[in-house]
Backbone as CSV, one residue per row, in Angstrom:
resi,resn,N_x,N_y,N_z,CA_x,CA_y,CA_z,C_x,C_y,C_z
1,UNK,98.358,109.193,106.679,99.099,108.592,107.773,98.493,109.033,109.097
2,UNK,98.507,108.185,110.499,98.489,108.922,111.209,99.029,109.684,112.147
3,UNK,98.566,110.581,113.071,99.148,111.870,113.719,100.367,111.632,113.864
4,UNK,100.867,110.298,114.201,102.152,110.503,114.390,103.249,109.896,113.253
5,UNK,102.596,110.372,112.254,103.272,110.321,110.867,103.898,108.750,110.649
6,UNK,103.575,107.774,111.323,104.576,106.488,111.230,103.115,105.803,110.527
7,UNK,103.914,104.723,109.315,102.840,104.388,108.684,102.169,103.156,109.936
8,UNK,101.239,102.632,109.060,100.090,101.430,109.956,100.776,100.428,109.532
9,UNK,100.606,99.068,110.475,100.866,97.986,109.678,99.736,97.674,109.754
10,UNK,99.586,96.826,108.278,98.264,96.309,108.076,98.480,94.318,107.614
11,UNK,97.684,93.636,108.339,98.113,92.544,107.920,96.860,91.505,107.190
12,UNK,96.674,90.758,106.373,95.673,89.874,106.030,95.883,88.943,106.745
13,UNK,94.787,88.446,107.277,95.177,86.952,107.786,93.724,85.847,107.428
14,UNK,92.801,86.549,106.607,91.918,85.341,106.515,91.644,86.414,104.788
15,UNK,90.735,85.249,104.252,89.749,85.778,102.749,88.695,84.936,103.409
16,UNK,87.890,85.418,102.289,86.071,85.393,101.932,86.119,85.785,100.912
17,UNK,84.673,84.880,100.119,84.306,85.244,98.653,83.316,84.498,98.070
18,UNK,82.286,85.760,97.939,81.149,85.478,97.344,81.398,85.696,95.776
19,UNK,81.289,84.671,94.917,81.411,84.850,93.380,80.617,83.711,92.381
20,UNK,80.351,84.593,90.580,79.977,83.322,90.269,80.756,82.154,90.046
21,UNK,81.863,82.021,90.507,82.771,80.446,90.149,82.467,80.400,91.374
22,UNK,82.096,80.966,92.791,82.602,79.804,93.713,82.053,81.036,94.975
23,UNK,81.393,80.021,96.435,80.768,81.121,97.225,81.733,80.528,98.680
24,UNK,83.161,80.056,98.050,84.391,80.651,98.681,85.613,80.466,97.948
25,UNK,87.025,80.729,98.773,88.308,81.172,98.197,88.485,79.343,97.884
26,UNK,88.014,78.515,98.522,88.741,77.479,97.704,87.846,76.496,96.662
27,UNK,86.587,76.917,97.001,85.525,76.456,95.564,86.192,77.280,94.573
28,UNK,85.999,78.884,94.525,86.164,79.585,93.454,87.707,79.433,93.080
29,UNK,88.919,78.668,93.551,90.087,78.718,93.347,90.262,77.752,92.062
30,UNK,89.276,76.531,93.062,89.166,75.177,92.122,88.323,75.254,91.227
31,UNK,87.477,76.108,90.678,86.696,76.165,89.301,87.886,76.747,88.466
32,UNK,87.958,77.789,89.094,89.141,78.928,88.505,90.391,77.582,87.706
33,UNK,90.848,77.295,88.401,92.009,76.579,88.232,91.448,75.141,86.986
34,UNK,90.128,74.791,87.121,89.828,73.998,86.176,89.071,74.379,84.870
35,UNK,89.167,75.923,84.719,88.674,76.766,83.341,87.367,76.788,84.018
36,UNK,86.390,76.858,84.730,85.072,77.271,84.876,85.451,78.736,85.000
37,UNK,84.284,79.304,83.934,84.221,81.169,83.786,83.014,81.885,85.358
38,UNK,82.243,80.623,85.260,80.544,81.679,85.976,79.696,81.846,85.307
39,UNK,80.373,82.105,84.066,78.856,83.033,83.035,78.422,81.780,82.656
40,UNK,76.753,82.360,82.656,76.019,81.614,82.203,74.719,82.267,81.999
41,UNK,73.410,81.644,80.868,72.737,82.342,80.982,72.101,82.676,81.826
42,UNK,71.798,84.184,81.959,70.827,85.160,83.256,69.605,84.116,83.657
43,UNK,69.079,83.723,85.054,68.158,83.296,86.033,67.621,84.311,86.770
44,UNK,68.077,85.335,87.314,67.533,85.861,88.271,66.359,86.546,87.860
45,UNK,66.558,87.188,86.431,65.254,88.431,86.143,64.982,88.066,84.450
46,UNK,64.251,88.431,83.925,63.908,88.185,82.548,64.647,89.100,82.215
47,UNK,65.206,88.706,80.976,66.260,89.428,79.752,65.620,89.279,78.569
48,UNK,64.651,88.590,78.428,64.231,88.411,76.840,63.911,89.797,76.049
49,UNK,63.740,91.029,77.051,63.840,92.174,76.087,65.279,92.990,76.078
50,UNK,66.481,91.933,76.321,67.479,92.369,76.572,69.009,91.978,75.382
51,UNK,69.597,92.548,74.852,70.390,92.135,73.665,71.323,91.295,74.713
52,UNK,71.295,91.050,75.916,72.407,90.211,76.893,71.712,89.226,77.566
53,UNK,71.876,88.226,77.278,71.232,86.763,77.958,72.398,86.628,78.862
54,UNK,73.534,86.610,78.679,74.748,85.523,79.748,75.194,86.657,80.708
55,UNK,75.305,86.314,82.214,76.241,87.238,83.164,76.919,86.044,83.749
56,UNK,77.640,86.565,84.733,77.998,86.337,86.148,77.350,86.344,87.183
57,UNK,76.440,85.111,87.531,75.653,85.565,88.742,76.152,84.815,90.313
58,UNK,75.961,85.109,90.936,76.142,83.988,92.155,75.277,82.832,92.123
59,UNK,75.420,81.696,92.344,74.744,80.738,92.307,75.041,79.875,93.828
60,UNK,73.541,79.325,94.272,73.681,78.315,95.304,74.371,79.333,96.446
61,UNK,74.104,79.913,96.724,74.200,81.227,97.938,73.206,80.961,98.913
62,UNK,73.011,80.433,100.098,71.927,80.892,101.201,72.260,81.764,102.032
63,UNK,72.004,82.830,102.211,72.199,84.064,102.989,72.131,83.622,105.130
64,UNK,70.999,82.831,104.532,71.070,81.868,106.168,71.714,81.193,106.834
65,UNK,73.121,81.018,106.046,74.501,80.293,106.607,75.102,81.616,107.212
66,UNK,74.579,82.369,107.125,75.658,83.726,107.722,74.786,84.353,108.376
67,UNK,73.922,85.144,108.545,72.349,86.095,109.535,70.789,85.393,109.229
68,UNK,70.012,85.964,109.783,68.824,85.149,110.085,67.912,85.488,108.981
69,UNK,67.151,85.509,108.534,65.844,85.600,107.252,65.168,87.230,107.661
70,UNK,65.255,86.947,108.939,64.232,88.757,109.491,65.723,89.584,109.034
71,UNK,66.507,89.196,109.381,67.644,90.348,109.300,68.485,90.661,107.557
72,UNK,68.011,89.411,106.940,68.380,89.975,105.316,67.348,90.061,104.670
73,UNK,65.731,90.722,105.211,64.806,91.314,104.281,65.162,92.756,104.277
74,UNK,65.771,93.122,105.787,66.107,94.581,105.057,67.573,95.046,104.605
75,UNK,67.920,94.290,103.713,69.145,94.244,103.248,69.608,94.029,101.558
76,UNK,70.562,94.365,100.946,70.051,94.204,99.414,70.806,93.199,99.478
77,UNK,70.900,92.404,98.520,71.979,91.038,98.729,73.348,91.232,98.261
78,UNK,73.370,92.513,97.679,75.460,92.711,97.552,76.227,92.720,98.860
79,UNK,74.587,93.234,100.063,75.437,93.461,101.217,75.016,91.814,101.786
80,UNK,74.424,90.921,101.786,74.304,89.375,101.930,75.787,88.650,101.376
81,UNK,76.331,89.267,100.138,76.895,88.292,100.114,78.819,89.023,100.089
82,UNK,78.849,90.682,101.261,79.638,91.270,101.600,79.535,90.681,102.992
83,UNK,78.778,90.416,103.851,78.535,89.680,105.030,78.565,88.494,104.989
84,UNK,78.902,87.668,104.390,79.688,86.326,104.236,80.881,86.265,103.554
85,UNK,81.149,87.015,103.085,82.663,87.006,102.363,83.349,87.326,103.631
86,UNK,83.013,88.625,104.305,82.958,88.730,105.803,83.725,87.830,106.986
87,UNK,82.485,87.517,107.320,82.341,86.336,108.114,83.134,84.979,107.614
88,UNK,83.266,84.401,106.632,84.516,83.540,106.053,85.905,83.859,106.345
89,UNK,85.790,84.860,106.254,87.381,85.895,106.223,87.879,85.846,107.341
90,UNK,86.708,85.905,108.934,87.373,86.193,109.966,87.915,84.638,110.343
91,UNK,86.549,83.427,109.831,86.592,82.769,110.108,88.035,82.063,110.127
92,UNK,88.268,82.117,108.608,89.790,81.594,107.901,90.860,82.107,108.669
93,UNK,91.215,83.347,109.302,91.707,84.211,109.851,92.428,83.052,111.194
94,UNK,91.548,82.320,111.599,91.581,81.901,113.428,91.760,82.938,114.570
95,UNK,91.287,83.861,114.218,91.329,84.851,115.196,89.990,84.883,115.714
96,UNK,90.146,85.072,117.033,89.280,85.137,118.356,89.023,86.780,118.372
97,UNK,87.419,86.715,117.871,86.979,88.246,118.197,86.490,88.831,119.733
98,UNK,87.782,89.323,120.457,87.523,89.952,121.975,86.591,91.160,122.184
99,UNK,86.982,91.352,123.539,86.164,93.145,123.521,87.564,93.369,123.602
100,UNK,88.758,93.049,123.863,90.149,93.512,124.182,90.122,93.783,122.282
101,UNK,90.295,92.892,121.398,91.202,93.147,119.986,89.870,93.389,119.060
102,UNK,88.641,94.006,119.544,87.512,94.072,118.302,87.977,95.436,117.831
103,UNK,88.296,96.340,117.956,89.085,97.775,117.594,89.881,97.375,116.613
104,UNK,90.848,96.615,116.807,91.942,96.442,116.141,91.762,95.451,114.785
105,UNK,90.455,94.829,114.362,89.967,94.123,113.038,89.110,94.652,112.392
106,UNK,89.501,94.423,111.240,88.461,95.312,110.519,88.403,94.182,109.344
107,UNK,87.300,94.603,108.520,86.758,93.470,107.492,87.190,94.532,106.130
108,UNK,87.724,94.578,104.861,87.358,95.366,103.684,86.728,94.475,102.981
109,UNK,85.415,94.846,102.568,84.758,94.336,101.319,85.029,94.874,99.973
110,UNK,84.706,94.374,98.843,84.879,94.646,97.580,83.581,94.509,96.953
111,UNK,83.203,95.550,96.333,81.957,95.086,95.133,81.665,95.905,94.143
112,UNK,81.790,95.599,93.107,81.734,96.088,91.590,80.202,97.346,91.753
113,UNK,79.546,97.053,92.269,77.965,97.725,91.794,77.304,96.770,92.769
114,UNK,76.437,97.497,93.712,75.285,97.245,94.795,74.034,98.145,95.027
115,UNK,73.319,97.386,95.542,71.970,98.337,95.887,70.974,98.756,94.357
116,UNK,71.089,98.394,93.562,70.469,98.803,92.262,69.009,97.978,92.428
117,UNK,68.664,96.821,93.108,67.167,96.434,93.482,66.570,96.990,94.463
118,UNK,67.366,97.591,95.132,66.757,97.963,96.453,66.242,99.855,96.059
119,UNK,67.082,99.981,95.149,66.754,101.573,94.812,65.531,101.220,93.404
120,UNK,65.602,100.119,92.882,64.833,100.364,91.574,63.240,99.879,92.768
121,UNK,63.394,98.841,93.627,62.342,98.694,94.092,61.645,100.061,94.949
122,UNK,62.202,100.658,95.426,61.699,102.293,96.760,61.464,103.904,95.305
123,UNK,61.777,103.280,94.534,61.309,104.407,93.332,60.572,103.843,92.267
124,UNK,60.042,102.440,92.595,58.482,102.328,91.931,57.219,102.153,91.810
């Protein structure tokens, strides 16, 4: 809590969502809602020496609807597609980002597991 022991209010007022059903809350609502899972077989990397062909991947994602090409080479893409879930969120929100109320918003992201290309690539 803080110092002065009274809790925070905290309020949602927008979503974002990068996923494999859907690369937002109302694509991924409407797959969701019509039985589409995501999984499908793996594209991104070879699996053929792998006992797992099918994941969850994101599909049809351009990172360039949200920052520029120089600015997501140095970036791994969990955080590409935490910066559009992001950016959707405020969007949905209708809130006007001030210098008066930028203190007072904050974004929480969610992600299962990140950075695993960016560390397998700098340790080989």
């Amino acid at each position: 809590m803080p110092a002065s022991n009274q809790p925070r209010r905290v309020v949602v007022t927008g979503l974002g969502l990068i996923s494999p059903v859907g690369n937002s809350v109302a694509t991924a609502w409407a797959n969701l809602i019509a039985g589409k899972t995501g999984i499908a077989t793996v594209t991104k990397f070879d699996h053929s020496a792998l006992s797992v062909h099918f994941a969850g991947e994101v599909k049809d994602f351009n990172v360039e609807e949200y920052i520029s090409a120089k600015e997501a080479r140095h970036m791994d893409t969990f955080i590409h597609y935490g910066i559009a879930a992001g950016t959707q969120a405020i969007k949905d929100s209708g809130l006007e980002v001030t210098d008066q109320n930028s203190e007072r918003i904050g974004v929480l992201v969610g992600s299962g597991i990140g950075g695993l290309p960016m560390i397998e690539d700098t340790n080989s």
